[in-house]
Steps between C-alpha positions, in 0.01 A plus 500: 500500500433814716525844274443735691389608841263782649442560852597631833896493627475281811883560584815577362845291575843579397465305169125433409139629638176339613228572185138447647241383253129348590615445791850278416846689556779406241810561567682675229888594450573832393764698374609771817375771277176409468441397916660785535165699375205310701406446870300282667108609429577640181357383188717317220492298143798339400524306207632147575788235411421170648722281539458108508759262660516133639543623845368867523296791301580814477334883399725746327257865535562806222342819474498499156445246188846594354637463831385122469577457167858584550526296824389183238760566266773517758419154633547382170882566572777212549540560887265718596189431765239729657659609753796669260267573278269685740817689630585613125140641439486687825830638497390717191215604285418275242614716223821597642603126514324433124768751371821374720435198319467641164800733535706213703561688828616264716638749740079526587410165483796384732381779776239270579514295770577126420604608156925449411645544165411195341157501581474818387656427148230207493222738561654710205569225262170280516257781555645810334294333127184425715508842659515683125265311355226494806570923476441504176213285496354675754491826341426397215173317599427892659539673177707793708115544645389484822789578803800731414796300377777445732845480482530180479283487141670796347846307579371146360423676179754661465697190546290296252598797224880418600601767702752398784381518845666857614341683242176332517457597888649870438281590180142316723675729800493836278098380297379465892640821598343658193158675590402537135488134410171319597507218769455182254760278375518613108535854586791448768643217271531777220585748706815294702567433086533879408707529780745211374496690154567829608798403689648271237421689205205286397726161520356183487633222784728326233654846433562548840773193545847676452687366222752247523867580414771319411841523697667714294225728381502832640145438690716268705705792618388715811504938508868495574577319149635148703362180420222433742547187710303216349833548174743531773408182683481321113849605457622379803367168496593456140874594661494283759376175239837637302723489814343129651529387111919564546510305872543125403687238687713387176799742436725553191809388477822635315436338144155693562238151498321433784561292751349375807645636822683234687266297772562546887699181615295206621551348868564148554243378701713148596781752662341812666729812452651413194402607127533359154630740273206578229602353168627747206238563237572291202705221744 
């Protein structure tokens, strides 16, 4: 299992580069950003996904450990391969796609090419837990020491303290813009949460759910004093039950019972173009 690789860029292709090291060039596919950033002669260390197959073997090349770590948990995906994978992490930062998973943007996810709709919902539904909980993990291994929390952290916490996904990314938007609060994850965490308090009047996340309100209740009523439409639609469905209820195919007579509507006439099949008239109910 190759690692990594340090050396010297032989050449660079369309899709992958020539890595020189003691000697031996390895060929290694790359995302477009990343070839995009080295010439032949230049020096390079990529860390490395090898992969083994029956017929061929294959080097997957990432700047950066999380870079690598992310490309691993999207081949863990029903339907996806390197090659989609690869396209995924070069079309955007690593932390950019962390939180379109988290927040379930599949309007970003589906901008990649060789990514439709469904795969895109698969993406969101088997890796949106694994995402959270490698973000948390991550961070919380750190101790908020070390690099400045991201986005992406501030967000996950946020997440894990039930907070829905638009207010997570707007209060960790407003803590980074901040230049008072200090560049580790408690202090933006806390800072993103006085944010959420100020503008909700120190509510929790359950207190933000609007209350639920029965149809005749004036919380089910709009400004203008009318019903609002989820009672309207009630009402006419329950109207429409009442009016299908009164359609039946029996019919009352004169003496007011019920009786059942007379049957169409049958055709005799031994003489075509004739009929039998139906027998009277009670014949």
């Amino acid at each position: 299992m190759i690692a990594s690789l340090d050396g010297l860029v032989g050449a660079v292709f369309a899709d992958s580069m020539i890595l020189e090291v003691g000697g031996v060039g390895y060929r290694v596919f790359c995302a477009p950003s990343v070839l995009a950033t080295y010439s032949a002669g230049d020096r390079a260390k990529l860390f490395t996904h090898h992969v083994v197959r029956e017929d061929a073997q294959a080097l997957y090349g990432f700047r950066t450990p999380e870079e690598l770590g992310f490309f691993g948990l999207l081949l863990t995906v029903t339907g996806v391969g390197p090659k989609v994978a690869l396209a995924v992490i070069g079309f955007r930062p690593v932390g950019d796609l962390q939180l379109a998973i988290m927040s379930e943007d599949q309007a970003l996810l589906t901008a990649v090419p060789g990514v439709g709709k469904r795969l895109a919902a698969r993406l969101i539904l088997e890796l949106k837990e694994k995402v959270a909980a490698a973000s948390i993990a991550a961070t919380t291994a750190a101790g908020g020491r070390g690099p400045a929390a991201g986005e992406t952290e501030i967000v996950a916490a946020l997440l894990a303290l039930g907070y829905s996904a638009g207010e997570a990314r707007q209060a960790s938007r407003d803590a980074l813009a901040d230049p008072e609060v200090g560049s580790g994850l408690e202090e933006r965490v806390k800072a993103a949460l006085r944010t959420l308090l100020r503008g909700y009047g120190r509510a929790t996340p359950s207190d933000l759910r609007p209350p639920t309100a029965s149809a005749g209740s004036p919380a089910s009523r709009d400004p203008t004093g009318r019903r609002s439409r989820t009672a309207r639609t009630r009402r006419s469905r329950a109207a429409g039950r009442r009016s299908w209820a009164r359609r039946s195919p029996r019919r009352r007579s004169r003496t007011g019972r019920l009786s059942a509507m007379r049957p169409a006439p049958r055709v005799d099949i031994r003489r075509p173009g004739t009929r039998t008239p139906a027998p009277r109910p009670g014949s």
